[in-house]
C-alpha positions as CSV (number, residue, x, y, z in Angstrom):
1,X,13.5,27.7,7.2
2,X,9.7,26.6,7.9
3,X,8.9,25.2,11.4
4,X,5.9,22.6,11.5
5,X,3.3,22.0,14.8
6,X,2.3,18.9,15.4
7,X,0.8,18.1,18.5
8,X,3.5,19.6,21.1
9,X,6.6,18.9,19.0
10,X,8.1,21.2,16.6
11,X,9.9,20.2,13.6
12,X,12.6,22.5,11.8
13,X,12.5,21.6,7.9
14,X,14.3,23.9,4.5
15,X,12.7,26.1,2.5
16,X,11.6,22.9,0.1
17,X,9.0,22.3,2.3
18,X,5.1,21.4,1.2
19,X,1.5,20.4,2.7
20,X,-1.1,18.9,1.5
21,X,-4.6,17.8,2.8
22,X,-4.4,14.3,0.8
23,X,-2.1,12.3,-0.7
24,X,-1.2,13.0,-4.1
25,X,-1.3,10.8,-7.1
26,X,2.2,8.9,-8.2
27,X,3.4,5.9,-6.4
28,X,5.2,5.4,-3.0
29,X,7.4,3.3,-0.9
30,X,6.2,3.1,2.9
31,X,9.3,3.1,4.8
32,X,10.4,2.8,8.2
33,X,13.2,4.4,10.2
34,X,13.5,3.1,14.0
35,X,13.6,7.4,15.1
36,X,11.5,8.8,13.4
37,X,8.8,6.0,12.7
38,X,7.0,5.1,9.3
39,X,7.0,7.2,6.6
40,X,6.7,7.6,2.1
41,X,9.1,7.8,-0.3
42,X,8.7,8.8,-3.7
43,X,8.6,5.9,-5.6
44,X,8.9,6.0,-9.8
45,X,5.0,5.6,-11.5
46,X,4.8,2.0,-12.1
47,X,3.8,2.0,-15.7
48,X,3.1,-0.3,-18.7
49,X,6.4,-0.2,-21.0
50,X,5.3,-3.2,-23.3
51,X,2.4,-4.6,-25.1
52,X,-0.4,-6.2,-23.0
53,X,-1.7,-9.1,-24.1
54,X,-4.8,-11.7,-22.6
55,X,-7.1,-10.1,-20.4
56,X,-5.2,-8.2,-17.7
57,X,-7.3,-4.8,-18.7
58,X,-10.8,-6.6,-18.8
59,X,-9.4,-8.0,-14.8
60,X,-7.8,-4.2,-14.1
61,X,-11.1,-2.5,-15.2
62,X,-13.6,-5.5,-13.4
63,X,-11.0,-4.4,-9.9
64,X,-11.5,-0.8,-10.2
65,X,-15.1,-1.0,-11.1
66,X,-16.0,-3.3,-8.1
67,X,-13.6,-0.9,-5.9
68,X,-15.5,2.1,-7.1
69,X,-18.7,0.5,-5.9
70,X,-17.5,-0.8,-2.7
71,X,-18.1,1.7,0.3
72,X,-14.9,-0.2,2.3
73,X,-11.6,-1.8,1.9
74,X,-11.6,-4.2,-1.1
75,X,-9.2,-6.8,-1.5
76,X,-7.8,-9.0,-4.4
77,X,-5.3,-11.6,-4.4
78,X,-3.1,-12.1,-7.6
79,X,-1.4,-15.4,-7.5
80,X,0.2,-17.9,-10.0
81,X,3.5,-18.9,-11.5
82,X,6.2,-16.0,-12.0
83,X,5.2,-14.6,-15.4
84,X,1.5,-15.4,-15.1
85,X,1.2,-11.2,-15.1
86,X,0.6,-10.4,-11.4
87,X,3.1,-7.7,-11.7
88,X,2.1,-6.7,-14.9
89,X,-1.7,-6.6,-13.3
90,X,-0.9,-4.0,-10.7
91,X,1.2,-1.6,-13.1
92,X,-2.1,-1.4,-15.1
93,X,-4.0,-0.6,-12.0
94,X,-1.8,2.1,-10.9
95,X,-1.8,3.4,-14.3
96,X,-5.4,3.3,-15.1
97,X,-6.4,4.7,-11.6
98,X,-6.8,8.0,-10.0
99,X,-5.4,6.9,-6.5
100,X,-2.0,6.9,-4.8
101,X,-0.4,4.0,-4.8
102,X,1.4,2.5,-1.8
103,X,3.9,-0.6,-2.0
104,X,4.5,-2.3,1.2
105,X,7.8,-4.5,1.2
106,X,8.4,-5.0,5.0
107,X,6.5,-6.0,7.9
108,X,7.2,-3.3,10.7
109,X,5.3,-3.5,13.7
110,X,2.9,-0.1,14.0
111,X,1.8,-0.9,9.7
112,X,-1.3,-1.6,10.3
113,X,-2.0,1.5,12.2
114,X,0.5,3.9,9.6
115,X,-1.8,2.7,7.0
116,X,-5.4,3.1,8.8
117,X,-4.0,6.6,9.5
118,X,-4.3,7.4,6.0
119,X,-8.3,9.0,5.6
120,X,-8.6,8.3,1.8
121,X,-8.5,6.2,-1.0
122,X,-5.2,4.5,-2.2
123,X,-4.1,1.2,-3.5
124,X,-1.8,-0.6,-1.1
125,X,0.1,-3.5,-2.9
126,X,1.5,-6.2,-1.0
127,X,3.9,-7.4,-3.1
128,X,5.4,-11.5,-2.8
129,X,3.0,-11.2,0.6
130,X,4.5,-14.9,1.2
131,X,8.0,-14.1,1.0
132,X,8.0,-10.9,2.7
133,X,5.3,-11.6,5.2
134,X,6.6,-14.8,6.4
135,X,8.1,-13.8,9.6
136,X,6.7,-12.7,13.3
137,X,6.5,-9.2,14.3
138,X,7.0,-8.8,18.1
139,X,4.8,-7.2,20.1
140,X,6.3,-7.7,23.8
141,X,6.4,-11.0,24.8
142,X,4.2,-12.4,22.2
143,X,5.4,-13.3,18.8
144,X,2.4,-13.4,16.1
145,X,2.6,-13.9,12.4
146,X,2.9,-11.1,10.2
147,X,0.2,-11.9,8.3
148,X,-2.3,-12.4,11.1
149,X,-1.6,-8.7,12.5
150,X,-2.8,-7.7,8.5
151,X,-6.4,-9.2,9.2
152,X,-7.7,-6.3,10.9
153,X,-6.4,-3.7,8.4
154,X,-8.0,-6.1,5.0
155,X,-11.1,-7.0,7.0
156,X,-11.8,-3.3,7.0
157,X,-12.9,-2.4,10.6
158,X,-10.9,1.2,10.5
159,X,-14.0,1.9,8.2
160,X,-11.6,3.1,5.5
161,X,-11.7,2.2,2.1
162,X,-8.8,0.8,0.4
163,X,-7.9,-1.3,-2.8
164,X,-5.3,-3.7,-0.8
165,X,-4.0,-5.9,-3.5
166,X,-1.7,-8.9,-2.6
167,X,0.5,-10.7,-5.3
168,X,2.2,-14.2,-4.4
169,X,3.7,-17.1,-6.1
170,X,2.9,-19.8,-3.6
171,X,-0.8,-19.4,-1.8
């Protein structure tokens, strides 16, 4: 048995228990659960199983480069017709980068501050942002688009730095 602090609350978990200062690398669902709030599931490594063809690592390396050099969030959109590679596009990214990668398939209300609460680097992928992202989150008695409540987090005002990449079909 291992009991964990935080704050005031205490938290009995099994002996499979681990900490870490950051993140590690591999690839992760963020999930939700209305008790217990937002949390990440191991997700398998999104990886490149088949030959790459056109210039997908030229655009994965000119990302990570211009990421590398940023000093805050840095965003890219990948858009076009299903097959154009967007998918393929952030497999290569995960795979060539250091960084945890976080894949975001649900608008929750509290996302944008789960993810500013993360203090270091990571990819965030937004995946089919205009399907999943369509709806309103509520927040009282004021319904707002879900994308709207995402401006904050991509325009970068936590002072983080993030790769937020956003794939969609229809722009």
């Amino acid at each position: 048995m291992n009991i964990v602090k935080a704050g005031n609350q205490f938290q009995i978990y099994g002996s499979e228990i681990s900490t870490y200062s950051l993140l590690p690398r591999g690839t992760y669902d963020v999930c939700f659960n209305k008790m217990t709030g937002f949390f990440l599931k191991v997700h398998d490594d999104l990886e490149v199983n088949e030959k790459v063809y056109g210039n997908s690592p030229k655009r994965v390396k000119k990302i990570l480069d211009g990421f590398k050099n940023s000093t805050r969030n840095f965003g890219v959109i990948l858009s076009g017709l299903k097959g154009a590679g967007k998918s393929m596009t952030v497999r290569l990214l995960a795979e060539n980068s250091d960084y945890p990668v976080l894949l975001v398939k649900e608008p929750e209300e509290g996302l944008v501050s789960f993810i500013e609460s993360i203090k270091q680097e990571v990819i965030v992928v937004f995946d089919e942002f205009e399907k999943a992202f369509k709806g309103e989150w509520n927040r009282g008695e004021i319904e707002s688009p879900a994308q709207d409540m995402l401006l904050s987090l991509f325009d970068g005002i936590d002072g983080g730095k993030k790769l937020f990449i956003i794939t969609c079909n229809d722009v």
